[in-house]
BAKOL-791204 format. One record per residue (C-alpha): x, y, z; residue in three letters; residue number from 0. Coordinates in Angstrom, 1 decimal, decimal comma. Layout:
BEGIN
NODE   east  north     up residu num
NODE      X      Y      Z    ALA NUM
...
END
This chain:
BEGIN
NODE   east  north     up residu num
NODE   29,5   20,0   54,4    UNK   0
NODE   27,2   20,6   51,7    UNK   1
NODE   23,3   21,8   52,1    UNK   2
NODE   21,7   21,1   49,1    UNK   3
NODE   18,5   22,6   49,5    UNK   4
NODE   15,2   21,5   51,2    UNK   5
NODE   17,4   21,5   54,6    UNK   6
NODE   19,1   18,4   53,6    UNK   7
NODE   22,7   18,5   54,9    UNK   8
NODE   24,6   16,4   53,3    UNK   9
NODE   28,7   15,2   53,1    UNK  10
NODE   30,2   17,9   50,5    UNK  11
NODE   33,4   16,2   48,2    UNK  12
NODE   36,0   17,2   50,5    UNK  13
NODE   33,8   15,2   53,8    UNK  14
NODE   33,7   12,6   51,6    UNK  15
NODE   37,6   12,3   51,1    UNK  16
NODE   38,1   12,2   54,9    UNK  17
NODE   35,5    9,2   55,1    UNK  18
NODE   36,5    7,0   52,4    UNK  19
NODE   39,8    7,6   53,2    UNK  20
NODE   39,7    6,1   56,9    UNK  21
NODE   41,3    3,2   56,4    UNK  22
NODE   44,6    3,1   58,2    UNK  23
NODE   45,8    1,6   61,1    UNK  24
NODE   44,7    4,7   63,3    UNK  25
NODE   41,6    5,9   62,7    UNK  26
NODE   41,3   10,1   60,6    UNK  27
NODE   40,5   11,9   64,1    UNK  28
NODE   41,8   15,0   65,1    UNK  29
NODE   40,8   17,1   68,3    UNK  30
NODE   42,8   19,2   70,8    UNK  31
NODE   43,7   19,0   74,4    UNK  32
NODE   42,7   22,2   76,3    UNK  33
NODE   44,2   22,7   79,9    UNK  34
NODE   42,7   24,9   82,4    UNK  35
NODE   44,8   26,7   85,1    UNK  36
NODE   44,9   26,6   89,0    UNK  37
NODE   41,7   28,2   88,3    UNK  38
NODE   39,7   25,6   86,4    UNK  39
NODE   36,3   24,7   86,5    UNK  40
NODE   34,7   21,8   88,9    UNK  41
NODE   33,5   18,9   86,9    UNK  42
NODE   29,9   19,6   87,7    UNK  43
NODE   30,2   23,6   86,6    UNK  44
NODE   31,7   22,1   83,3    UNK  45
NODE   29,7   19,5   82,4    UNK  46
NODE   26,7   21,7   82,3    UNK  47
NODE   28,3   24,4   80,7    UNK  48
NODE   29,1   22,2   78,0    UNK  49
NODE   25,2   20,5   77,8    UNK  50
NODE   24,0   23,9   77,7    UNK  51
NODE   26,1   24,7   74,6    UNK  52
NODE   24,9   22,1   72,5    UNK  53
NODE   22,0   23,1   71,5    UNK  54
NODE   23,9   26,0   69,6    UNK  55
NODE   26,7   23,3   68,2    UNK  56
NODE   23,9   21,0   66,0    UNK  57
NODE   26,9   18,5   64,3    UNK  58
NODE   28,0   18,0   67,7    UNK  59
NODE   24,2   16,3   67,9    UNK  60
NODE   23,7   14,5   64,8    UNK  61
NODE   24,8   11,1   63,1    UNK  62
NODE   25,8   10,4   59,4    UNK  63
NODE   23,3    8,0   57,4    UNK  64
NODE   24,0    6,4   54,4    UNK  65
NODE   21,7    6,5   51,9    UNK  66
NODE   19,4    4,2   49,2    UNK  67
NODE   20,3    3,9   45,8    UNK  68
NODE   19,2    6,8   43,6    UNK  69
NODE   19,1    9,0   46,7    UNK  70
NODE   23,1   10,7   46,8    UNK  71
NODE   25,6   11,3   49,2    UNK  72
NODE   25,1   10,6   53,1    UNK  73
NODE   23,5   12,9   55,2    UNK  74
NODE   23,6   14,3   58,4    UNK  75
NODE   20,7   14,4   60,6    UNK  76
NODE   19,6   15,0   64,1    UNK  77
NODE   20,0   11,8   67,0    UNK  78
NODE   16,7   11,7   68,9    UNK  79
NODE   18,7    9,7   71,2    UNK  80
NODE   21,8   11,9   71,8    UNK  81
NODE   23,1   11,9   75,2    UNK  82
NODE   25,8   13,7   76,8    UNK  83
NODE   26,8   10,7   79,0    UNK  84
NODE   27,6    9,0   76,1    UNK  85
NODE   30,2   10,9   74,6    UNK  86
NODE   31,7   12,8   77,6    UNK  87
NODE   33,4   10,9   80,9    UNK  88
NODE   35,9   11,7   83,7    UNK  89
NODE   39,3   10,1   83,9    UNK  90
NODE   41,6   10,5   86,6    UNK  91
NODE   45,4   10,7   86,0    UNK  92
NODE   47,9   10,4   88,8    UNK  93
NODE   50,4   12,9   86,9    UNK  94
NODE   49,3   15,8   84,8    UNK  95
NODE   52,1   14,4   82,1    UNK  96
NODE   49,5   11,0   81,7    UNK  97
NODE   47,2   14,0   80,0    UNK  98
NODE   48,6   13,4   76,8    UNK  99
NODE   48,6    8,9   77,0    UNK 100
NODE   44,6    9,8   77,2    UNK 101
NODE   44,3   12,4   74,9    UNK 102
NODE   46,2    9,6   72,6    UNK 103
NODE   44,4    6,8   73,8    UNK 104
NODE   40,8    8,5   72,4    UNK 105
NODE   42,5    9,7   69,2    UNK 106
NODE   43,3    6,2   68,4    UNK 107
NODE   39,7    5,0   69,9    UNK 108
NODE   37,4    4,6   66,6    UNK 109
NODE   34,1    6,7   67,3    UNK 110
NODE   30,7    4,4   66,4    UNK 111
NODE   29,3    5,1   63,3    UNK 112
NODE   25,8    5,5   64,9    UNK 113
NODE   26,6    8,4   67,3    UNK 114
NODE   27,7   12,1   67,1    UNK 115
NODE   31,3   11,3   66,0    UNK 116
NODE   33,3   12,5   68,4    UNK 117
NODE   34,3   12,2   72,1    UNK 118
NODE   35,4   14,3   75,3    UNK 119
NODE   37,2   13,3   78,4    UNK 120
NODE   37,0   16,0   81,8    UNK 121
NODE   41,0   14,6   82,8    UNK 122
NODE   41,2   15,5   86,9    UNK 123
NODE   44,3   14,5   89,2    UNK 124
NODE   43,8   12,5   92,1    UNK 125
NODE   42,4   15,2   94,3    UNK 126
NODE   39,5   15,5   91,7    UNK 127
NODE   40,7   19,0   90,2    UNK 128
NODE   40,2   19,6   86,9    UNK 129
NODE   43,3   19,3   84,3    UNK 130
NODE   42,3   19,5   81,0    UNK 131
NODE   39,2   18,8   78,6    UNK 132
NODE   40,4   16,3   75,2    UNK 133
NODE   38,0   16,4   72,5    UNK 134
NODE   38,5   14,3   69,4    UNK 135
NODE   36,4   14,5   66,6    UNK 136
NODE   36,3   12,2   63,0    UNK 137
NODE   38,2   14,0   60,1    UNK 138
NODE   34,7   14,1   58,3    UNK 139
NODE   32,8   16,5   61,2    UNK 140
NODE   35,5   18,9   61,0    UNK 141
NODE   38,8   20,2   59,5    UNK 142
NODE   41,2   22,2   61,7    UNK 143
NODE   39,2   25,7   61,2    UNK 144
NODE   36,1   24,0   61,4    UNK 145
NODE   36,9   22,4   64,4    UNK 146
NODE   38,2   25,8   66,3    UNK 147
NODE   34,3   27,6   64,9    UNK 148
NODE   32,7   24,4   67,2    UNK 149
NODE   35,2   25,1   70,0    UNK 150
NODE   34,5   28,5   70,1    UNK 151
NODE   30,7   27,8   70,1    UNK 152
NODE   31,5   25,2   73,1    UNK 153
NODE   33,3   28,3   74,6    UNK 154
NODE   31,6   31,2   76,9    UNK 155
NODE   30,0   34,3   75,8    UNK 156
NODE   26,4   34,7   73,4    UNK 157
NODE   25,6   31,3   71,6    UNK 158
NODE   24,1   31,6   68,6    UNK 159
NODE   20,4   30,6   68,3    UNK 160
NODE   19,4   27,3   68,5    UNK 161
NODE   17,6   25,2   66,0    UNK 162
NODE   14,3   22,9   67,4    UNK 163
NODE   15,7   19,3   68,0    UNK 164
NODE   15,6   17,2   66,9    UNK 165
NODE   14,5   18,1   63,3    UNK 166
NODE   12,7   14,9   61,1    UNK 167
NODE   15,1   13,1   58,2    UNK 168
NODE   14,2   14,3   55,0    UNK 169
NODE   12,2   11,9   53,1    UNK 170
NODE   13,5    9,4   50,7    UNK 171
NODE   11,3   11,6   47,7    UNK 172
NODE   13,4   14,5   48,8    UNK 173
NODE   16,6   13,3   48,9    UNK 174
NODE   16,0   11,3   45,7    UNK 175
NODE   14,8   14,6   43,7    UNK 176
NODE   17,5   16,3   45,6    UNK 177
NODE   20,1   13,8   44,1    UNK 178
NODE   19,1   14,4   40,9    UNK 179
NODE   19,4   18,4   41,4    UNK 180
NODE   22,8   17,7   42,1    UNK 181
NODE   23,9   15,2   39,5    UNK 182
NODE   22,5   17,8   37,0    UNK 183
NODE   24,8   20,9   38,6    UNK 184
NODE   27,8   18,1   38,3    UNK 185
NODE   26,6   17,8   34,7    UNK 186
NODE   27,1   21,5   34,1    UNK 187
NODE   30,4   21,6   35,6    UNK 188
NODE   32,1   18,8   34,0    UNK 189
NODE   33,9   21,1   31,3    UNK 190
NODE   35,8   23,0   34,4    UNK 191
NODE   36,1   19,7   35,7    UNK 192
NODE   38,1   18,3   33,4    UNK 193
NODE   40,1   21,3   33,2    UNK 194
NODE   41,1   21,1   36,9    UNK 195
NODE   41,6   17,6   36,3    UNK 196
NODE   44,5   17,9   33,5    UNK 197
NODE   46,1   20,8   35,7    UNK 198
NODE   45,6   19,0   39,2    UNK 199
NODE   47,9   16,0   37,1    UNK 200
NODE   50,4   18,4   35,7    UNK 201
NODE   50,8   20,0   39,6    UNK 202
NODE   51,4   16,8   41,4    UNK 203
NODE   53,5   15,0   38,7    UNK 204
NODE   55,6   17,8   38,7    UNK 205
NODE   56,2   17,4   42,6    UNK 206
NODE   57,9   13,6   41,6    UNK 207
NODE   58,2   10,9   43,9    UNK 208
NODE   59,5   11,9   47,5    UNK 209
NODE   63,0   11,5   48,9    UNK 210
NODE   63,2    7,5   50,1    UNK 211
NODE   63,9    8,2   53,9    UNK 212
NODE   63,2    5,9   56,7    UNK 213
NODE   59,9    8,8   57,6    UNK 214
NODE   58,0    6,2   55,0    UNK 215
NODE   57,1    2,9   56,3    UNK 216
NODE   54,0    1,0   57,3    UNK 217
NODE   52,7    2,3   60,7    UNK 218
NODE   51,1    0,0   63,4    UNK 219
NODE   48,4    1,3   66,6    UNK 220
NODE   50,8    2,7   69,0    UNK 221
NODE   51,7    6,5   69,1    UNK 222
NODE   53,3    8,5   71,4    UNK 223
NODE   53,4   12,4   71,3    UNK 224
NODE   55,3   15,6   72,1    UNK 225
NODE   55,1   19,4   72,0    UNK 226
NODE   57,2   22,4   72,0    UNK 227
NODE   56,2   26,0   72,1    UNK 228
NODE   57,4   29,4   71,8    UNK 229
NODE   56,3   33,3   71,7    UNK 230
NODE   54,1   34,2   68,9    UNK 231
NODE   55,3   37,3   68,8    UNK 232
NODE   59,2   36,0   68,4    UNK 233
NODE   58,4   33,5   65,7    UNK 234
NODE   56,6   36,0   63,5    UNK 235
NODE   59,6   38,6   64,3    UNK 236
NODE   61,9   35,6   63,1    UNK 237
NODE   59,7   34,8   60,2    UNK 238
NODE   59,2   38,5   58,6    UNK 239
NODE   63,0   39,1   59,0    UNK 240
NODE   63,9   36,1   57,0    UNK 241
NODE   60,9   36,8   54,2    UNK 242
NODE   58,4   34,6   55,0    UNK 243
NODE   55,0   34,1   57,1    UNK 244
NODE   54,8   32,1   60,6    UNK 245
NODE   53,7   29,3   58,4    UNK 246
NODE   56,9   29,1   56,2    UNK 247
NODE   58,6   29,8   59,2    UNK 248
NODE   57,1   26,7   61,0    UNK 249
NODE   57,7   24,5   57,8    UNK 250
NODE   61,5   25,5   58,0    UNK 251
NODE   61,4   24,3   61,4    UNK 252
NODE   59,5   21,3   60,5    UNK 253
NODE   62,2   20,4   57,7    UNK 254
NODE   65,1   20,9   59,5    UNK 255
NODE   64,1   19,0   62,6    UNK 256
NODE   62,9   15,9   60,7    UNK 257
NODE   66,7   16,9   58,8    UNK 258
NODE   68,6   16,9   61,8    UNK 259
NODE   66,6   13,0   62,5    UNK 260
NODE   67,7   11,9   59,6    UNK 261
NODE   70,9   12,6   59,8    UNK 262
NODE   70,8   11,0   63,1    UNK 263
NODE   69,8    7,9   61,4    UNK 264
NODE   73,0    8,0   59,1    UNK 265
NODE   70,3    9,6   56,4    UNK 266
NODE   71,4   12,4   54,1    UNK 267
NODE   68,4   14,3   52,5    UNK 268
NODE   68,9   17,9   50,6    UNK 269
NODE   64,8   18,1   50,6    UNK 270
NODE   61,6   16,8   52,0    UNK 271
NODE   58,3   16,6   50,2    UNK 272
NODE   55,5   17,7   53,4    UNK 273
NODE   51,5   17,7   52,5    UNK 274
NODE   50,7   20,7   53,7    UNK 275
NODE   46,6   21,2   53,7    UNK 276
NODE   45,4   25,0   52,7    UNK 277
NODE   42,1   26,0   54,0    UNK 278
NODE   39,0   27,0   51,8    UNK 279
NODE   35,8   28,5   53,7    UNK 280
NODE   32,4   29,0   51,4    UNK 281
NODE   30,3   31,7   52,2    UNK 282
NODE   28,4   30,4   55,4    UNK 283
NODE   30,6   27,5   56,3    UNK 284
NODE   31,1   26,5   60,0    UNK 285
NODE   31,6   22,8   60,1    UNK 286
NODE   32,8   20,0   57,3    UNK 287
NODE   35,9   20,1   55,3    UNK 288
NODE   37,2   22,7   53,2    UNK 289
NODE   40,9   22,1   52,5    UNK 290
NODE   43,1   21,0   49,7    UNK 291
NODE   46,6   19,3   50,5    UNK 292
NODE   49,0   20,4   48,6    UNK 293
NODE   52,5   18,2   48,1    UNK 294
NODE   55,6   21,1   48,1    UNK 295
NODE   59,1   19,8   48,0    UNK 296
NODE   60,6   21,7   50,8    UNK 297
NODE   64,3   22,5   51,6    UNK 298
NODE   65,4   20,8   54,7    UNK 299
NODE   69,1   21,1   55,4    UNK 300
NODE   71,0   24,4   55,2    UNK 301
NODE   70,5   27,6   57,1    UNK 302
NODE   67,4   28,5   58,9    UNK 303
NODE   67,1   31,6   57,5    UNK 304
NODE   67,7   31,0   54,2    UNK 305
NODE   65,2   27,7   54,3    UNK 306
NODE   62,4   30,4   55,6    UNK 307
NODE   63,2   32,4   52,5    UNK 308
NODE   63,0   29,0   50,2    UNK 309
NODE   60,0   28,0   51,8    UNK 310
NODE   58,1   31,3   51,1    UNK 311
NODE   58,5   31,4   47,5    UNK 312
NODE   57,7   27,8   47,1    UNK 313
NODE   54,3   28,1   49,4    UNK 314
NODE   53,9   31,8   47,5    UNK 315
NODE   53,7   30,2   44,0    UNK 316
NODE   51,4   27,2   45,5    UNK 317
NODE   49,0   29,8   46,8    UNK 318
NODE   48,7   31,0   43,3    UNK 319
NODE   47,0   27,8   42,0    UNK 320
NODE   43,3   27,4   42,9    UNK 321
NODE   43,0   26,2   46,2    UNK 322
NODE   41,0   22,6   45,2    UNK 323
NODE   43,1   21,6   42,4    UNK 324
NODE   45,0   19,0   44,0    UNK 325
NODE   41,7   17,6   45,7    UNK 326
NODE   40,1   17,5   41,9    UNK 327
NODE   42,7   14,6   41,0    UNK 328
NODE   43,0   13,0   44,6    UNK 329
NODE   38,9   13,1   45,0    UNK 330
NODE   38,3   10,2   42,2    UNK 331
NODE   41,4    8,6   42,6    UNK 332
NODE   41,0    8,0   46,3    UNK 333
NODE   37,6    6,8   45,6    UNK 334
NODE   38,5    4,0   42,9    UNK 335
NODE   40,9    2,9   44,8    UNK 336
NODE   38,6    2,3   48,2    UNK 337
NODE   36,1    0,6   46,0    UNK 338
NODE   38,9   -2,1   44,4    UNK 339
NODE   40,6   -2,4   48,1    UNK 340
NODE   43,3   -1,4   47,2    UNK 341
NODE   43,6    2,4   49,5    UNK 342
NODE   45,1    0,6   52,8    UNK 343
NODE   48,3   -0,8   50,5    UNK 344
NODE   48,4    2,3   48,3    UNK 345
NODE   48,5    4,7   51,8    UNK 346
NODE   51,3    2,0   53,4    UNK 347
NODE   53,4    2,3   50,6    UNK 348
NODE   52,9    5,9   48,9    UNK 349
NODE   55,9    7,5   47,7    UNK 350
NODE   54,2   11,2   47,4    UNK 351
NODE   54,9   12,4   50,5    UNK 352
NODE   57,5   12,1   53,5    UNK 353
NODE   55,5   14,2   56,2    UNK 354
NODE   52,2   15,9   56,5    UNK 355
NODE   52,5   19,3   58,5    UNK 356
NODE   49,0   21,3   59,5    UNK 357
NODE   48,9   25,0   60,6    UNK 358
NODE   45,7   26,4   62,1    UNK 359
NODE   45,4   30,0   63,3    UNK 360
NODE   43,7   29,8   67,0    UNK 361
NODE   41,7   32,5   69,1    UNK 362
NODE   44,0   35,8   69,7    UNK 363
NODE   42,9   36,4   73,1    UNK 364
NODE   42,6   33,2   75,4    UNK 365
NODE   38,9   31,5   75,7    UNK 366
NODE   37,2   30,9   78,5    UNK 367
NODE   34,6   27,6   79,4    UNK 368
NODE   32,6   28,0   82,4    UNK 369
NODE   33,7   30,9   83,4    UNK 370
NODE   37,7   30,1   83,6    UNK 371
NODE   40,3   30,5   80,7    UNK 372
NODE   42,0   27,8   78,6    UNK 373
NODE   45,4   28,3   79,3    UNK 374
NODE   46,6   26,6   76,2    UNK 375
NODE   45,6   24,4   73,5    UNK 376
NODE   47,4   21,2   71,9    UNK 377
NODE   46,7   20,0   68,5    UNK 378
NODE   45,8   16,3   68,3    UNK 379
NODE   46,0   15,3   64,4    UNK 380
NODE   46,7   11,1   63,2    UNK 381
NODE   49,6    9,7   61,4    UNK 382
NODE   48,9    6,5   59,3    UNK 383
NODE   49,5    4,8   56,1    UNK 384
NODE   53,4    4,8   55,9    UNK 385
NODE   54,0    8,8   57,5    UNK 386
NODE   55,6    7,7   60,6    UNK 387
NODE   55,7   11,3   61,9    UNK 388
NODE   52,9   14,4   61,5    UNK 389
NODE   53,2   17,8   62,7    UNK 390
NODE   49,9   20,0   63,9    UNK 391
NODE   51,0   23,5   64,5    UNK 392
NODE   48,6   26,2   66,2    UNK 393
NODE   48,5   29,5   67,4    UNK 394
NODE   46,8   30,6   70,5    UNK 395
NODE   47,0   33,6   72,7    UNK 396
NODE   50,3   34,7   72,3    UNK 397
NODE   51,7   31,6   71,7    UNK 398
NODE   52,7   29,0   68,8    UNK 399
NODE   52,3   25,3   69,8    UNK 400
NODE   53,7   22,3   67,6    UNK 401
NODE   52,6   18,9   68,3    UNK 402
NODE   54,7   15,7   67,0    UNK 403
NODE   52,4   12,6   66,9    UNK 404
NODE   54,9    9,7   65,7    UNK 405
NODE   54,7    5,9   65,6    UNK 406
NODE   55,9    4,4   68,8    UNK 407
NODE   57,3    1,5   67,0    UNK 408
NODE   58,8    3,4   64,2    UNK 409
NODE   60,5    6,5   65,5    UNK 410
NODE   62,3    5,2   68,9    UNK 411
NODE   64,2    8,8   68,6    UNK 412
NODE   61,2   10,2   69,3    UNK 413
NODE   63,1   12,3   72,1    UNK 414
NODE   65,4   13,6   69,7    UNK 415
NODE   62,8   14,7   67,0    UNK 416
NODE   61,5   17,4   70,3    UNK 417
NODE   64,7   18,3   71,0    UNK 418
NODE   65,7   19,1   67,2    UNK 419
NODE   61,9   20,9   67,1    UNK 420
NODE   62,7   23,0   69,9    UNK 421
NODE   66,0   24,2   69,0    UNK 422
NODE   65,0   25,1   65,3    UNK 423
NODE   62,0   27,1   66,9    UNK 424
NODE   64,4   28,8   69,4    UNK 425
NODE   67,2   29,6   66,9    UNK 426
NODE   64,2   31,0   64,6    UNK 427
NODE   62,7   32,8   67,7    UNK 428
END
């Protein structure tokens, strides 16, 4: 997200990689399924509760518009005809384990370009009880901190003021003399550019092409998904003992579970190279994209402990770069190849990655909605191009939570992937 000035809101560079780069078989969603207790909210109590935080959660309200020549990037602005009914329903589930085939079903739903982009379903069992609340959200409204600053706005306790909706589109004059305000700062900054450009070349060639593993091959629509969980608490004891942070510590166990796969598969791989995205916040920033991926070849067989230690120095040294330097190379790159048609085949046979692997830092204490506590949260993230398998890790209350999204069709061992997961967090715990 990007305001420019004169209250126009428009897509900032990173926004603009999410959207261009939504051309996979799945559409670049991500959300989070949050389940209530015995205690949840009636459908009624939450539905309100959620119209009457709105107001205070403006994306959630607007639509992306393209703009006229000469007049720059899209733009958010406000939907006169927003309505609540259109973006939120109830589904009933027979079992609370069907939670998880909806909270799939929407990720994989594409949201229409000429609404609010995203999407909630109330999930109740067959007595009409409340389960859980899925929200799913495009890539471009919101990166994973982003997304937690809306949830927490959805969430009780003081909403921030509201802004007067819906606001009028700025003019075509103003976005035009707007665009050329911006094309002049660009101007300004193309010596650093090209800097960051050399150095954003020299850091991902010297990554080299990732292991050849059966993790890369063209993805279809179906997904299926999984979690495991441990103490918070235990895996940062594990992590600090071993030298590293609960993020190295949750790559390790990334590594060696998609090791132990392998290896299942007859496949012997020493390393892995995982995308793992590190978050950027400007002064002021609440929704949008702020995060640059980073390629790091990873160990992934060996000792846990020792793999915690090799991850830590690796992800040490990559936190010494500046954060957008990989984005400064991928940014233009992405963009050309979008505009020759050529991003669909370059994503379904990339060889820079093996596995993408998020990590989000959740709420300490447990939120409430309506009045009743979320009793956990699960990460909902997309796997496309050729990455058969994506990770989303989060903390929340106490606890750390890693969701495996995987290709139906691609990764039959699906089963085995959770169990490999959830006995590298335990032996790390």
């Amino acid at each position: 997200m990007a305001d420019s000035g004169a209250g126009i809101d428009r897509l900032g560079v990173d926004d603009l990689m999410s959207l261009s780069g939504d051309h996979g078989t799945v559409p670049m969603q991500v959300g989070g399924v949050l389940w209530f207790g015995p205690d949840a909210p009636g459908v009624a109590d939450l539905t309100d509760h959620l119209a009457g935080r709105l107001p205070a959660a403006s994306r959630l309200r607007q639509v992306l518009t393209r703009q006229p020549f000469g007049c720059g990037r899209p733009v958010w602005v406000d939907d006169p005809r927003f309505a609540l009914e259109e973006h939120l329903r109830v589904t009933e589930v027979s079992d609370p384990k069907q939670v998880d085939r909806v909270a799939l079903d929407l990720l994989a739903d594409r949201l229409p370009r000429d609404r609010a982009l995203w999407a909630g379903r109330i999930v109740t069992g067959p007595d009409g009880a409340v389960l859980a609340l899925v929200l799913v959200m495009h890539h471009v409204l919101a990166d994973g901190l982003a997304a937690l600053a809306l949830l927490a706005t959805l969430s009780d306790g003081p909403a921030p003021a509201a802004d007067a909706f819906p606001r009028p589109a700025p003019t075509r004059r103003e976005l035009a003399a707007d665009n050329v305000r911006g094309r002049l700062r660009a101007l300004r900054g193309l010596p650093a550019a090209a800097l960051h450009l050399v150095l954003a070349g020299r850091m991902i060639a010297s990554g080299g092409r990732a292991p050849r593993t059966s993790l890369n091959q063209p993805t279809g629509t179906r997904r299926t998904l999984g979690t495991v969980a441990a103490d918070l608490r235990d895996v940062r004891r594990g992590a600090h003992a071993h030298g590293g942070t609960v993020n190295d510590a949750a790559l390790a166990v990334a590594t060696g579970a998609l090791h132990a796969l392998l290896e299942g598969r007859g496949e012997e791989v020493a390393e892995l190279v995982v995308s793992v995205p590190f978050a950027y916040r400007l002064p002021g920033q609440v929704t949008g994209n702020a995060s640059a991926v980073m390629p790091l070849r990873l160990p992934a067989s060996g000792d846990l402990a020792a793999r915690v230690g090799a991850i830590a120095e690796v992800t040490r040294a990559a936190k010494r770069r500046p954060r957008t330097l990989s984005n400064t190379l991928l940014r233009p790159g992405f963009g050309l190849l979008v505009r020759l048609g050529l991003f669909r085949r370059f994503i379904d046979s990339q060889r820079m990655v093996n596995l993408v692997v998020t990590n989000v830092r959740g709420p300490v204490e447990p939120l409430s909605i309506a009045g009743r506590p979320v009793r956990r949260i699960v990460p909902l993230t997309s796997a496309t191009g050729n990455l058969t398998v994506v990770l989303a890790v989060l903390s929340y209350a106490g606890d750390l939570t890693i969701t495996a999204i995987a290709d139906a069709d691609a990764v039959p061992d699906f089963e085995g992937l959770l169990t490999a997961l959830g006995a590298e967090l335990a032996r790390l715990a």
